[in-house]
Wavefront OBJ file of the C-alpha trace (Angstrom):
o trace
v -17.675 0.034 -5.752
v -14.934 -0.546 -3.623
v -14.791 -0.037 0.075
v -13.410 3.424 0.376
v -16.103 4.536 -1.584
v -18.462 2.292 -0.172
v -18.021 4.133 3.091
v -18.196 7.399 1.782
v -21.756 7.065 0.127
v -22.920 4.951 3.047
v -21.089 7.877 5.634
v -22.831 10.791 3.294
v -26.078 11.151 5.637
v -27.878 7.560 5.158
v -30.235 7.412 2.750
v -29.379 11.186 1.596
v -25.960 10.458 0.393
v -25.594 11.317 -2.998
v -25.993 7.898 -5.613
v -23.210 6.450 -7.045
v -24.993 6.280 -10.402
v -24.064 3.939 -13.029
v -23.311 7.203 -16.003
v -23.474 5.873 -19.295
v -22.603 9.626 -20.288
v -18.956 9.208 -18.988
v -17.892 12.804 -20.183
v -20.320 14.736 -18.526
v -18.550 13.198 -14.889
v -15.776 15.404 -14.994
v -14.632 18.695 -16.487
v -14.820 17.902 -19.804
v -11.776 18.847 -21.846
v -12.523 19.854 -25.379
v -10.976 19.458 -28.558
v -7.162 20.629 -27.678
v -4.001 20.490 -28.465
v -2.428 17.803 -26.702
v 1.273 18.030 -27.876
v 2.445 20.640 -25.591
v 0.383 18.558 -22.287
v 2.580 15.691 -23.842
v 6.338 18.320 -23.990
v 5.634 19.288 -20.407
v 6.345 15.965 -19.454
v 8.945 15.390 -22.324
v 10.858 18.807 -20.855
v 12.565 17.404 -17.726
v 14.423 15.077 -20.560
v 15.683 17.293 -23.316
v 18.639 16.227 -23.502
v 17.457 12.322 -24.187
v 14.916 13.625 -26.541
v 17.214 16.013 -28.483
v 19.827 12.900 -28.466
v 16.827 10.616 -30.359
v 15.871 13.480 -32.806
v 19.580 13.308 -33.544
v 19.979 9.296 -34.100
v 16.423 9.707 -35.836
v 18.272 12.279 -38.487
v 21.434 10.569 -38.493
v 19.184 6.878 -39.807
v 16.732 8.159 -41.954
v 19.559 10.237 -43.666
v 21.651 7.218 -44.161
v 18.731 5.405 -45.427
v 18.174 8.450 -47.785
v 21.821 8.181 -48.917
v 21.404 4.567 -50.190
v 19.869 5.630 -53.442
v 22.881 7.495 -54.349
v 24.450 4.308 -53.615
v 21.984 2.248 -55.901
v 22.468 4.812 -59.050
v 26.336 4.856 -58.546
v 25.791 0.857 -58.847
v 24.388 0.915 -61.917
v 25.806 3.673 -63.554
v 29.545 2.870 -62.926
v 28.929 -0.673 -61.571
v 26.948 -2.543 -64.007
v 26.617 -0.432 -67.067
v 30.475 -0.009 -67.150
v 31.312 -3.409 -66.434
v 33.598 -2.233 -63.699
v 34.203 -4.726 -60.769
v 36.460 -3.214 -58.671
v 34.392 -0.079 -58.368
v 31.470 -2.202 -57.646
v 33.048 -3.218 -54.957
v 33.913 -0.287 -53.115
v 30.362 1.044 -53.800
v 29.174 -2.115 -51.659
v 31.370 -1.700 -48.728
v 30.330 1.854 -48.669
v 26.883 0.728 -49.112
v 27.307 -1.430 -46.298
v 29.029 0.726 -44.002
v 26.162 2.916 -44.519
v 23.780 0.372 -43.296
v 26.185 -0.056 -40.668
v 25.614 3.569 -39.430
v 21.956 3.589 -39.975
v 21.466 0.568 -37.966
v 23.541 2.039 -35.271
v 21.556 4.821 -35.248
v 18.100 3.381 -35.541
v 19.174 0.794 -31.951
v 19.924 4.183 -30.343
v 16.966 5.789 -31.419
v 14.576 2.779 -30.532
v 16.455 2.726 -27.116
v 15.814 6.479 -25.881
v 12.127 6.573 -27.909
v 11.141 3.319 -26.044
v 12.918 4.622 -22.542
v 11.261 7.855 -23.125
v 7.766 6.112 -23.721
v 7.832 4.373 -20.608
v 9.356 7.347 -18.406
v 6.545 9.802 -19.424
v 3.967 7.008 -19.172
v 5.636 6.392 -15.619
v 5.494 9.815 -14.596
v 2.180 10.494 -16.124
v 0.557 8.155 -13.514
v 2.063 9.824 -10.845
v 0.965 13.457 -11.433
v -2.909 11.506 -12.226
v -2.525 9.459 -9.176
v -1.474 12.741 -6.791
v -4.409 14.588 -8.467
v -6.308 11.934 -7.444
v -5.587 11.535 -3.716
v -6.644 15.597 -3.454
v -10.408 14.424 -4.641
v -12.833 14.294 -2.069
v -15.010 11.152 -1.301
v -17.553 13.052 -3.432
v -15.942 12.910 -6.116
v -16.080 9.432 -5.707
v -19.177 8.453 -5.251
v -20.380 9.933 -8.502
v -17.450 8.443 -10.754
v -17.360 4.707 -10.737
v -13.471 3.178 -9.371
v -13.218 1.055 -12.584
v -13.762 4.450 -14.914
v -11.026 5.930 -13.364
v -8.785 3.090 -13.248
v -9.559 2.358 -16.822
v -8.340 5.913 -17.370
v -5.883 5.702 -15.124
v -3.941 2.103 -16.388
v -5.247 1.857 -20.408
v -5.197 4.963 -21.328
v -1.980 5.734 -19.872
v -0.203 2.544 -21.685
v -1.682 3.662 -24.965
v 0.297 6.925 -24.517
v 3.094 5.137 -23.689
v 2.906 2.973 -26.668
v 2.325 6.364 -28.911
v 5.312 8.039 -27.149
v 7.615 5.324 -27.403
v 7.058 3.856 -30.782
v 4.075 5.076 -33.028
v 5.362 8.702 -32.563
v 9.226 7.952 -33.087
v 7.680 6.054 -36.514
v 5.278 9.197 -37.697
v 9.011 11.571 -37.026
v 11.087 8.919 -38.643
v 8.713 8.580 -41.740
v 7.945 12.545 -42.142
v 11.907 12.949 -42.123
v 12.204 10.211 -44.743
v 9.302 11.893 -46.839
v 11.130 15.260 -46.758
v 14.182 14.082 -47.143
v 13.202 11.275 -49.836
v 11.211 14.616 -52.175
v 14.620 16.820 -51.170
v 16.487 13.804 -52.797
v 14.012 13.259 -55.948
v 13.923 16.971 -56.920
v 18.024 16.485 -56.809
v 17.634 13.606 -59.495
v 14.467 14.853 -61.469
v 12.880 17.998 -60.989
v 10.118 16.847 -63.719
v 9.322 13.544 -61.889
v 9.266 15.255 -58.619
v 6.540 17.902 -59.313
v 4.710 15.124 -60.777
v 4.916 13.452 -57.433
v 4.063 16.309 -55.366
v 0.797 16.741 -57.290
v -0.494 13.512 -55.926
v 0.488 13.987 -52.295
v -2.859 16.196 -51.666
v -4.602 13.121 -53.148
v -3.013 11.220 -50.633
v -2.872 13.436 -47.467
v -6.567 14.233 -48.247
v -7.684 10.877 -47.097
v -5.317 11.159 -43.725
v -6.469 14.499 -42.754
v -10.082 13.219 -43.178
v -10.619 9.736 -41.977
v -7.680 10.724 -39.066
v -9.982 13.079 -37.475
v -13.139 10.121 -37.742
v -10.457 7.188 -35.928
v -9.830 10.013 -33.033
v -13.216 10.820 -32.335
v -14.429 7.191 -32.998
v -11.241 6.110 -30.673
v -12.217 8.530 -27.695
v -15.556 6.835 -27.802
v -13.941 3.480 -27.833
v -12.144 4.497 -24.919
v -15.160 5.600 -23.268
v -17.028 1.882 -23.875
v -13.734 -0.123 -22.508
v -13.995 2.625 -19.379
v -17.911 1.156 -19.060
v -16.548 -2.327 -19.213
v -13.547 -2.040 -16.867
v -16.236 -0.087 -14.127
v -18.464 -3.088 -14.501
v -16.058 -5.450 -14.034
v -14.353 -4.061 -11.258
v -18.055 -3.358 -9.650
v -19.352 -7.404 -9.965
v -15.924 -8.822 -8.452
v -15.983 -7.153 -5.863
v -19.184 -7.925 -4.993
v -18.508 -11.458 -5.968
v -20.420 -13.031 -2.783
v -23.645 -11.368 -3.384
v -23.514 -11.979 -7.344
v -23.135 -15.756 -6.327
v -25.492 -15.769 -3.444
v -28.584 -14.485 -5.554
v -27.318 -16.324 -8.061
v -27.331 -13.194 -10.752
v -24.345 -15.218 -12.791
v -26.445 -15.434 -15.922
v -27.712 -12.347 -15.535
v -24.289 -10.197 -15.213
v -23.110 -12.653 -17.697
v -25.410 -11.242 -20.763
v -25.116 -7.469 -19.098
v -21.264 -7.772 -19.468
v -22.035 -9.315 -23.038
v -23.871 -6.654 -23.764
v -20.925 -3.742 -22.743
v -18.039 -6.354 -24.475
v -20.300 -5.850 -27.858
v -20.658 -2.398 -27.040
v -17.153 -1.726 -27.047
v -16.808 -3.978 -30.362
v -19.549 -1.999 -32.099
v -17.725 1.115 -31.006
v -14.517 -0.543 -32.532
v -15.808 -1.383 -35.916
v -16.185 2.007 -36.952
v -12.496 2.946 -36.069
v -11.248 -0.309 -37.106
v -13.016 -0.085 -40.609
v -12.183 3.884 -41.015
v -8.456 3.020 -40.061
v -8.811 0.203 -42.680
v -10.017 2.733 -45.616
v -7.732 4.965 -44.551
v -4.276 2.045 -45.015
v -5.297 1.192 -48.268
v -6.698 4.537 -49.582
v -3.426 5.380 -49.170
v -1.039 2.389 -50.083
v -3.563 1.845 -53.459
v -2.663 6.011 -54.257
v 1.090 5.769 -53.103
v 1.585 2.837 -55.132
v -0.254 4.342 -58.472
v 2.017 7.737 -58.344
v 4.883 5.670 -58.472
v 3.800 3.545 -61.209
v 2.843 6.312 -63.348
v 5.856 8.545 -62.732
v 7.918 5.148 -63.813
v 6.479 4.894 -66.765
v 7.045 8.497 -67.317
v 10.894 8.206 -65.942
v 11.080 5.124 -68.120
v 10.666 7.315 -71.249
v 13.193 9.681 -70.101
v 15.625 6.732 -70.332
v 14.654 5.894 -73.639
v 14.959 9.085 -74.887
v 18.014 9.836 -72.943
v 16.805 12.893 -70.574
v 18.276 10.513 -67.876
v 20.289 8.076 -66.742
v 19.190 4.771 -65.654
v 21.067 4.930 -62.327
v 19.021 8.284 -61.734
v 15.885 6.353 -62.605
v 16.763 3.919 -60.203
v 17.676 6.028 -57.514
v 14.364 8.003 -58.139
v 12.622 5.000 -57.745
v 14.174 3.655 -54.622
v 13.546 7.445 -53.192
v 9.815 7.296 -54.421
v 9.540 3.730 -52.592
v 10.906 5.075 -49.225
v 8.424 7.703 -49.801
v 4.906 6.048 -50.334
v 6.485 3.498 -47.780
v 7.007 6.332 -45.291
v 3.538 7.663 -46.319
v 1.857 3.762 -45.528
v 3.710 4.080 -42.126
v 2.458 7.955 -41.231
v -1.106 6.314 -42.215
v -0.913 3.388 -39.968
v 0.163 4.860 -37.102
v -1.704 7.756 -37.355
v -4.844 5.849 -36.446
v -2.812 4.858 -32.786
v -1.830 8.717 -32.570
v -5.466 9.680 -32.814
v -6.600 7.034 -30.505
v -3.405 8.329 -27.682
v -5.126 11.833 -28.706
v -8.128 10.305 -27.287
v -6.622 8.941 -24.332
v -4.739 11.855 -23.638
v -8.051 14.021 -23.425
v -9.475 11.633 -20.920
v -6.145 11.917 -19.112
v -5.912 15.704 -19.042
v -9.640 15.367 -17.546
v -8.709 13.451 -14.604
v -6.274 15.855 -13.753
v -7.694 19.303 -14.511
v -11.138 17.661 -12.526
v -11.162 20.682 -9.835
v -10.081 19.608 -6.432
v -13.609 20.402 -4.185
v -12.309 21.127 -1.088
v -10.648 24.262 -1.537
v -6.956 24.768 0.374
v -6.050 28.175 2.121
v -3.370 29.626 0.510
v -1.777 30.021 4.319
v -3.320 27.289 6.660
v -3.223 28.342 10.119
v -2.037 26.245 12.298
v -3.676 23.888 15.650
v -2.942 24.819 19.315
v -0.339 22.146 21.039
v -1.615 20.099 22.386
v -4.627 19.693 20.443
v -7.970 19.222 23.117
v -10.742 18.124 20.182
v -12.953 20.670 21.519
v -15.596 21.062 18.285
v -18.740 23.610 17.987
v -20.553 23.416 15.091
v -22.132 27.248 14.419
v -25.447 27.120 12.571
v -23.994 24.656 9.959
v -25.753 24.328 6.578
v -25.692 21.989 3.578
v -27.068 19.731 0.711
v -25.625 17.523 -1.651
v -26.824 19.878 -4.065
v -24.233 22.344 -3.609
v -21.503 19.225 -3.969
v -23.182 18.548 -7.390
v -23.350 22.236 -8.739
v -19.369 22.765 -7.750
v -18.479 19.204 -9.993
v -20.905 19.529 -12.626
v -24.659 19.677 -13.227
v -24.927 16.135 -15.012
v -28.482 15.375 -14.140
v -27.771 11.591 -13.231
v -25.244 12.496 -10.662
v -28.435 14.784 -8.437
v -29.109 12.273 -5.511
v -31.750 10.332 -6.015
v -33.749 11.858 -2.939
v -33.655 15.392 -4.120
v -30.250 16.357 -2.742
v -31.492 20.151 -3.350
v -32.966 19.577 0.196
v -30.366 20.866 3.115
v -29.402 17.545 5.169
v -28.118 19.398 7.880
v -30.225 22.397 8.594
v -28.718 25.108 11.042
v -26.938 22.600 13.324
v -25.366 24.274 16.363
v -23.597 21.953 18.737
v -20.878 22.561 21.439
v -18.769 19.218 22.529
v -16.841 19.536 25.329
v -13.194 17.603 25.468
v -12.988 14.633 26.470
v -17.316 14.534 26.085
v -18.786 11.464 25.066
v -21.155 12.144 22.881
v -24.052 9.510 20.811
v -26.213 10.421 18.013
v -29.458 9.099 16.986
v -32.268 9.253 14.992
v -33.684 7.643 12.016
v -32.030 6.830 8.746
v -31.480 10.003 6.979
v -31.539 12.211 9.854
v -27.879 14.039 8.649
v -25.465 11.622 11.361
v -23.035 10.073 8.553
v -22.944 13.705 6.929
v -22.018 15.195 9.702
v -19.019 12.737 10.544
v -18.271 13.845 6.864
v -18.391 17.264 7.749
v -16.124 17.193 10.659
v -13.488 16.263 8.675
v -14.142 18.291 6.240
v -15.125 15.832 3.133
v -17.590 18.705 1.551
v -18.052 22.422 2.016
v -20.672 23.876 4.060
v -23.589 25.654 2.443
v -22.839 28.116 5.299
v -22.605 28.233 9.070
v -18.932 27.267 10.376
v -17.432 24.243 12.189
v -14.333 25.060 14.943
v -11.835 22.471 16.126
v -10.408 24.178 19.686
v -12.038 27.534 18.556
v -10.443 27.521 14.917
v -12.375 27.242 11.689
v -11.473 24.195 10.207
v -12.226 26.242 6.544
v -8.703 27.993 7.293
v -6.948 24.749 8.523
v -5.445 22.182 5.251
v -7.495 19.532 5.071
v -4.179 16.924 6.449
v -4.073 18.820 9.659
v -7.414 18.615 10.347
v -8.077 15.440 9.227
v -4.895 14.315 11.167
v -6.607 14.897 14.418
v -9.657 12.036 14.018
v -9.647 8.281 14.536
v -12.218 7.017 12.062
v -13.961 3.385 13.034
v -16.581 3.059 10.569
v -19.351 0.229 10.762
v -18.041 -1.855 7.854
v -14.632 -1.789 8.486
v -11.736 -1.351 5.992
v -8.995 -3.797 5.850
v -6.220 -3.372 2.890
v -4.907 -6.132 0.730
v -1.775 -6.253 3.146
v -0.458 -7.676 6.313
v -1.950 -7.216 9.522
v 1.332 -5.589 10.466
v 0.681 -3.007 7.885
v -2.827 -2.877 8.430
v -2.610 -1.884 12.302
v 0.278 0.579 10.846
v -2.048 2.582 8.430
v -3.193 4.460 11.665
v 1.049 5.873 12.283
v 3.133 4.633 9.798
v 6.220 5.338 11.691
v 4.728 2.694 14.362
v 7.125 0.348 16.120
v 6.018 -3.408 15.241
v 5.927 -3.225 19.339
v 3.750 -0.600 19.065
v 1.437 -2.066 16.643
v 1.395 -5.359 19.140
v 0.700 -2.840 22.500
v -2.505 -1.839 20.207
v -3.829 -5.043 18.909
v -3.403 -6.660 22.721
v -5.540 -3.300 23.589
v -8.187 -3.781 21.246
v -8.733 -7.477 22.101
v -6.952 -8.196 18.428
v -3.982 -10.004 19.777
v -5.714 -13.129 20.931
v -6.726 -13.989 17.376
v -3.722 -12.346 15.421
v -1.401 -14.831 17.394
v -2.953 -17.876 16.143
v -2.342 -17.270 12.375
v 0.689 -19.084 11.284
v 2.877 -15.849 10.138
v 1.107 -14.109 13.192
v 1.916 -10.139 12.608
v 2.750 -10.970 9.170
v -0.317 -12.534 7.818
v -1.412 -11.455 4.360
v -5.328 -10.938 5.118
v -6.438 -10.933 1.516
v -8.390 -8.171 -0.221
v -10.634 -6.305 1.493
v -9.472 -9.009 4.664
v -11.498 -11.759 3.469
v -9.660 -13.884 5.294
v -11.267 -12.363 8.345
v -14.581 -12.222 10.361
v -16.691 -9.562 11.437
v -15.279 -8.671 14.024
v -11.789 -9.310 13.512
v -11.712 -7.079 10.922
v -13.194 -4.389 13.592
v -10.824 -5.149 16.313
v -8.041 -4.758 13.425
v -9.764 -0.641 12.766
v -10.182 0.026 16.597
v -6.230 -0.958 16.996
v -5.709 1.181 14.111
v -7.248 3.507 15.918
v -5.596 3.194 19.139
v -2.338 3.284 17.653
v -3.004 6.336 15.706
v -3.891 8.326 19.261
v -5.634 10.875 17.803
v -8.017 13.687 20.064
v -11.173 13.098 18.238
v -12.869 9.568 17.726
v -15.999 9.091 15.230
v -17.517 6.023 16.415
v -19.993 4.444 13.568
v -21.773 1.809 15.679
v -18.877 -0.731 15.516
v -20.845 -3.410 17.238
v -24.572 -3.576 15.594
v -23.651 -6.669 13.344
v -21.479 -8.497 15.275
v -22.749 -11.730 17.564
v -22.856 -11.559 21.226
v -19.111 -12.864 22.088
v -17.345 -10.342 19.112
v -19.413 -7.642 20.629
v -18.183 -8.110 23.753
v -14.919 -8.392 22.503
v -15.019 -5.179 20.543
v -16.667 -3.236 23.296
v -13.604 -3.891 25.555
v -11.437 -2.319 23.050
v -13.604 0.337 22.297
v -13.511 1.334 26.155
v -9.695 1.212 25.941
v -9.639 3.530 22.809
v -12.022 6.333 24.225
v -10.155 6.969 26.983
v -9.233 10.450 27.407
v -10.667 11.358 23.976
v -13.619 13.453 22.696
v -16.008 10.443 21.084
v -18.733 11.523 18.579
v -20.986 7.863 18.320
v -23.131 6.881 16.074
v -25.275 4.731 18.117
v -27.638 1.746 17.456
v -27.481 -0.039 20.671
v -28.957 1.009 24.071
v -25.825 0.201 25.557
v -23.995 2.861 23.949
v -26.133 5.699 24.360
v -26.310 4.637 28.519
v -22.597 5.099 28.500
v -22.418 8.106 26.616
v -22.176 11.810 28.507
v -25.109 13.312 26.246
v -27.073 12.138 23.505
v -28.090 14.127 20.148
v -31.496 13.321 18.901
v -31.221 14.273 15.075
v -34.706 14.697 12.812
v -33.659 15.847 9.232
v -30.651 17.677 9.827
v -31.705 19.455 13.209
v -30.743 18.688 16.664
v -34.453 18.210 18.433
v -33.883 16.567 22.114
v -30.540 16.592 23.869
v -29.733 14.773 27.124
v -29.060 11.486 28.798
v -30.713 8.280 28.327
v -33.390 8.954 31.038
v -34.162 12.622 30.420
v -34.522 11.435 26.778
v -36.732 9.075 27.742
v -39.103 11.051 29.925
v -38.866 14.390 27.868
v -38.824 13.653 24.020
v -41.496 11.459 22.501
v -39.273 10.782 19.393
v -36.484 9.280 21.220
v -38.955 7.141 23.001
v -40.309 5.825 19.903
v -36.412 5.586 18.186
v -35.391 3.730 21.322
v -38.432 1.362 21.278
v -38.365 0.751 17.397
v -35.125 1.101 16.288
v -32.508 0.556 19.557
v -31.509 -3.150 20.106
v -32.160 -3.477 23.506
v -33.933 -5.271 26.244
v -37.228 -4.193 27.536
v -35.797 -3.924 31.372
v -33.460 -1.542 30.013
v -36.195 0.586 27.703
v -38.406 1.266 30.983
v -35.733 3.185 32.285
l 1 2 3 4 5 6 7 8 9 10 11 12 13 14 15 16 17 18 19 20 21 22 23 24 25 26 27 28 29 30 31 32 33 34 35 36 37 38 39 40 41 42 43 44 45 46 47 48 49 50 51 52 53 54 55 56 57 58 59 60 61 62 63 64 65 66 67 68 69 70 71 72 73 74 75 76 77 78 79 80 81 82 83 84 85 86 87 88 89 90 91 92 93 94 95 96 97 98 99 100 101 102 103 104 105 106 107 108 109 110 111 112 113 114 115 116 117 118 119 120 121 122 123 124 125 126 127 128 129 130 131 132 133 134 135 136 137 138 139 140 141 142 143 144 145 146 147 148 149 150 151 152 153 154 155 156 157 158 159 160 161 162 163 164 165 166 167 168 169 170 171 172 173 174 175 176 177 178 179 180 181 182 183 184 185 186 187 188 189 190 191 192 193 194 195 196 197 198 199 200 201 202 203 204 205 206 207 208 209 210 211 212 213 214 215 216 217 218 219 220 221 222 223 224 225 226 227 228 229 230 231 232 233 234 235 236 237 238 239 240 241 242 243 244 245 246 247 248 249 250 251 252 253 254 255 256 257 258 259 260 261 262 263 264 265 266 267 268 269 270 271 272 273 274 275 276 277 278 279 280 281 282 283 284 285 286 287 288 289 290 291 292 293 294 295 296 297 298 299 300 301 302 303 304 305 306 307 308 309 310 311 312 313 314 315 316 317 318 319 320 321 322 323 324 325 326 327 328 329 330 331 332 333 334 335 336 337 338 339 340 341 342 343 344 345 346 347 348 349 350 351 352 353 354 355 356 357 358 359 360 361 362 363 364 365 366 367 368 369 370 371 372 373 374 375 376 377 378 379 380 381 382 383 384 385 386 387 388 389 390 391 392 393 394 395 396 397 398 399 400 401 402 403 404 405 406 407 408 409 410 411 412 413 414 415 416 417 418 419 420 421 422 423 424 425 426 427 428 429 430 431 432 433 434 435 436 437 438 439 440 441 442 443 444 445 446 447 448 449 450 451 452 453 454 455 456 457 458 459 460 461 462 463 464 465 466 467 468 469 470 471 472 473 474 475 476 477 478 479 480 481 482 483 484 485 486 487 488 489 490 491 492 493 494 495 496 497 498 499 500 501 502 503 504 505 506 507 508 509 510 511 512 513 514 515 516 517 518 519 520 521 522 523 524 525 526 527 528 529 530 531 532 533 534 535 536 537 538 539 540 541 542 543 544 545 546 547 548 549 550 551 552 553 554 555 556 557 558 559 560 561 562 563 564 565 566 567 568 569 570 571 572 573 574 575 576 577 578 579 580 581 582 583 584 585 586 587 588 589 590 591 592 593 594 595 596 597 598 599 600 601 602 603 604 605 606 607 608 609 610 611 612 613 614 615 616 617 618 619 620 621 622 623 624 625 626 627 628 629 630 631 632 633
């Protein structure tokens, strides 16, 4: 799992965040999307470029009816070329002949072209409506679908389409038109050989119909096991430093066996139904031909026909069962895009969870970060019930329990305020409710006397500074990094911040200083470099609202110090909701929140706390990292 979603299931209330479980049911994650017609999904995005599309239809005619126009060519050959001994008009049926092929081959580049171009443009565009959808998800979304599902959806499936679009569909058109056309041109040169012909196509459609409904189903669960595979993957390189560090190499080594088999097993029964399917069809193709020859062959004999019409039937009825091999090949890939496509259409018809006012009201300016929470309710249950009611995506410590139970706090602007209490107490969820990551079970939460229900979730989200304990550092510059926090950022800006959160000092050693590519997930940096880097993100963001997550509980003695300079700098002048692990935090906060499973139970400073609520007393003494002078405050 990936940072961002790291931080949401650790941020989801401690140990009651919902699991991120591993589903081996991948459908029953999202809105499943049954058996449908997936054409007309496809022609939406096809719509915006008719007039490309109704220009390849066009070469695709104008080719295939060339081709189709060769056998006339072939019977005039024999019938006036050979059999009359005539040279001269031989050779102005093969310049014709040729200049036919010119015009087909003309055709078929332009049609390739636009198919191809069209392929890639809907493929292109495809990603871009999944990838929007996608940004509107909450974090809960998240943590119950694994990254390298989605991704699998989101890269794989999408190239199949584009594959389908831009070639195996422009070959199913182009054969179906040469079928048509090549019957059209058969029943012109034998009507008795031609309704022999058509009584075998149900003998050979039969087998398409049927086995090309097994390779779609077999291919959506194909698509499914490479999903599984991609998830793992993605999941074990990430984590790379604990796989090595428990040494769990062999181990992950026969679990990925096992999904790479998985997704072969799933293959062989497409592969082999696809493979029935080819030669079913080439085996009956091939016989109808061979038995309508020898039937066309006595027609010569007796004279019902010429042999330039037998010819030309011939070279019709070999365009046709070689049209008919093509529609059966690439069938198979147009059942497995239909496969794709369903997982696609999933994605983006998931329902966005954090419902949007149709007409968002709007913030006071300027914005104070004044916040009262008003008998605020809710459970992870309520999360799961909205998505779906998959039983493996329940949290695995009962999420029908309420995490935060009738929670009514008032924070001043400009307050300081710390929470504590023990793992699971509701902290994380509520730093998740603020901003508005789930909906409340009920109760109400007011940013300067607004509902945040009735504000969009950007606004409101716009008006926090977010420094998490494991901070988040992009695969990017540190330039860009700082810059996350106000894109529109000066690099002078971004320089004024790092030199305010202590980030500076370090920055300016690198050898490409502001510019230094920190690796993925800024494993070129330490602890707490990487937090200095999220407190000047902060800082340059200058938002009303800070949510503190302990930023200095795992850092040594020297980058604590460090990061508690900047974090001085940053809360200036702001309301600062802490999550607090350290004594020295909760001293220098204005009030202190004592949470016990979901409910506020003790609220003061450090020294009230200490002589008035026995709970603190035993939090601060167990679970504070302090020194004992300190404690007998």
């Amino acid at each position: 799992m990936n940072q961002n979603t790291s931080s949401v299931a650790t941020g989801a209330g401690n140990s009651t965040s919902p699991a991120a479980p591993h589903n081996h049911d991948k459908q029953n994650n999202l809105s499943h999307v049954s058996q449908r017609a997936v054409l007309p999904w496809i022609g939406a995005f096809l719509k915006p470029y008719r007039a490309k599309v109704i220009t390849a239809i066009i070469f695709l005619f104008i080719g295939s009816l060339a081709w189709l126009s060769l056998g006339q060519g072939v019977r005039l050959m024999v019938d006036e070329g050979f059999l009359k001994d005539n040279g001269s008009r031989l050779n102005e049926i093969i310049m014709l002949v040729i200049g036919i092929t010119a015009l087909s081959s003309t055709a078929i580049f332009c049609r390739f072209y636009l198919m191809t171009w069209l392929g890639e443009r809907v493929s292109a565009d495809i990603r871009l409506k999944v990838y929007d959808h996608l940004l509107k998800l909450s974090p809960g979304f998240y943590a119950k679908l694994r990254t390298g599902e989605v991704i699998s959806r989101f890269t794989a499936d999408s190239t199949l389409l584009q594959s389908v679009v831009g070639s195996s569909l422009s070959m199913a058109l182009r054969a179906s038109v040469t079928v048509l056309g090549g019957i059209v041109m058969m029943a012109i040169t034998s009507v008795k050989m031609t309704g022999l012909v058509l009584l075998a196509v149900p003998m050979v459609l039969g087998p398409i119909f049927f086995f090309g409904r097994k390779v779609r189903d077999l291919s959506r669960k194909s698509q499914d096991k490479v999903g599984d595979l991609g998830a793992y993957v993605d999941e074990t390189l990430h984590e790379i430093h604990t796989v090595q560090a428990y040494s769990h190499e062999d181990t992950d080594r026969a679990l990925f066996n096992n999904r790479v088999e998985a997704v072969m097993d799933a293959a062989k029964g497409r592969i082999k139904y696809r493979s029935i399917l080819i030669s079913l069809v080439m085996f009956l193709s091939i016989l109808a031909i061979a038995l309508v020859t020898w039937v066309g062959a006595h027609d010569v004999m007796s004279g019902a026909i010429s042999a330039g019409e037998l010819s030309a039937f011939m070279f019709y009825a070999v365009m046709v069962a070689g049209s008919v091999a093509t529609i059966s090949e690439v069938i198979g890939e147009i059942q497995r895009a239909v496969g794709a496509t369903e997982r696609l259409i999933e994605l983006i018809e998931t329902p966005i969870d954090i419902p949007v006012v149709a007409n968002p009201l709007g913030l006071p300016t300027p914005v104070r970060g004044e916040l009262q929470l008003k008998d605020v309710r809710f459970s992870y249950s309520n999360m799961n019930d909205s998505a779906d009611s998959s039983p493996d995506l329940l949290d695995k410590n009962n999420s029908e329990t309420e995490v935060i139970r009738g929670l009514n706090i008032h924070i001043q602007h400009g307050e300081r305020v710390a929470l504590v209490g023990a793992s699971g107490a509701g902290k994380s969820t509520l730093f998740e409710l603020l901003q508005r990551f789930y909906v409340l079970n009920s109760g109400s939460i007011e940013l300067d006397g607004i509902d945040i229900a009735k504000l969009s979730p950007q606004t409101l989200r716009q008006q926090y500074a977010l420094v998490p304990q494991e901070s988040v550092i992009f695969a990017t510059s540190v330039l860009e990094n700082v810059r996350y926090g106000r894109q529109d950022a000066t690099e002078k800006e971004v320089i004024e911040a790092c030199i305010a959160a202590k980030a500076d000092e370090f920055i300016s050693e690198f050898s490409e200083g502001y510019q230094t590519y920190l690796g993925e997930r800024g494993v070129r940096l330490s602890g707490g470099q990487k937090q200095r880097i999220a407190i000047a993100r902060a800082i340059l963001a200058d938002r009303p609202i800070l949510l503190l997550d302990e930023a200095t509980s795992a850092l040594d003695a020297v980058s604590e110090h460090k990061v508690k300079q900047a974090l001085d700098s940053l809360m200036i002048g702001k309301t600062t909701l802490i999550i607090a692990h350290r004594l020295a935090t909760v001293i220098n906060a204005d009030r202190i929140l004592v949470l016990d499973k979901g409910k506020v139970v003790a609220s003061g400073t450090h020294s009230e706390l200490m002589q008035s609520s026995e709970l603190y007393r035993e939090f601060a003494s167990l679970q504070l990292l302090t020194d004992d002078g300190l404690l007998q405050e």
